[in-house]
C-alpha positions in Angstrom: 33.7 121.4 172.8 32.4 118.0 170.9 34.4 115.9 169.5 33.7 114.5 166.4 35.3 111.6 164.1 35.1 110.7 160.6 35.9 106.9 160.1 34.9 103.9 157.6 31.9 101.9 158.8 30.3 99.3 156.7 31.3 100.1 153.0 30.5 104.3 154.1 31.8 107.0 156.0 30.6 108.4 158.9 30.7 111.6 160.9 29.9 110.3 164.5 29.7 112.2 167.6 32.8 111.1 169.8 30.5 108.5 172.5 27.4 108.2 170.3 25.8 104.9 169.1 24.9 106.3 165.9 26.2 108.5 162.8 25.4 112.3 162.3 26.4 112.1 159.2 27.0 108.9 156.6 28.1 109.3 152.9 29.2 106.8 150.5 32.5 108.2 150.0 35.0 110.2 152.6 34.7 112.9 149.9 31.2 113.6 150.1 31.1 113.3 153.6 33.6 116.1 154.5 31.7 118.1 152.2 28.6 117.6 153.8 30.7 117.9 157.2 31.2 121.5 156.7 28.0 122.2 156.2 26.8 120.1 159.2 29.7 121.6 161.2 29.2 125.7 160.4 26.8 126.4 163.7 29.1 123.9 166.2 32.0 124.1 168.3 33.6 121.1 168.0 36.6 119.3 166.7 37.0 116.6 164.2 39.3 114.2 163.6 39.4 112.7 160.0 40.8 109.2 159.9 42.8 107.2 157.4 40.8 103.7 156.1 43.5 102.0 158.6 41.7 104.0 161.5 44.9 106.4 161.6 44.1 110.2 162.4 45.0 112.1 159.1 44.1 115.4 160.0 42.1 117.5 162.8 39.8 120.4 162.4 38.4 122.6 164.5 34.9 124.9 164.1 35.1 127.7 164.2 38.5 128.7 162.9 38.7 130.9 165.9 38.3 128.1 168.5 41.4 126.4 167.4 43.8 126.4 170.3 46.8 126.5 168.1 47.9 129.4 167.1 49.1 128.4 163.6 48.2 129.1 159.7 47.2 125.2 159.1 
């Protein structure tokens, strides 16, 4: 499984393979980049951590749905 985060870089957002030198994805605001995200994201496995401006994870997500280890609604 890839990981993924979703961080501030340079007045954007980016969606940057976990190890990689350069973005995926890179949108002017985080809203437009997990939008984009879920479109980039529908044919991967992979998980993604979205981060906080202060680089604190806010939330993860995993694609598919049915690849999330947890067993839980959220």
């Amino acid at each position: 499984m890839q990981n993924y985060h979703v961080k501030p870089h340079d007045g954007h957002w980016d969606l940057t393979l976990e190890g990689a030198d350069r973005a995926s994805i890179s949108k002017p605001t985080k809203e437009e980049l997990i939008s984009s995200m879920e479109d980039f994201m529908a044919n991967k496995t992979g998980s993604v951590k979205i981060h906080l401006a202060n680089g604190q994870i806010e939330e993860e997500r995993t694609y598919p749905r049915s690849a999330d280890p947890r067993k839980s609604k959220g």
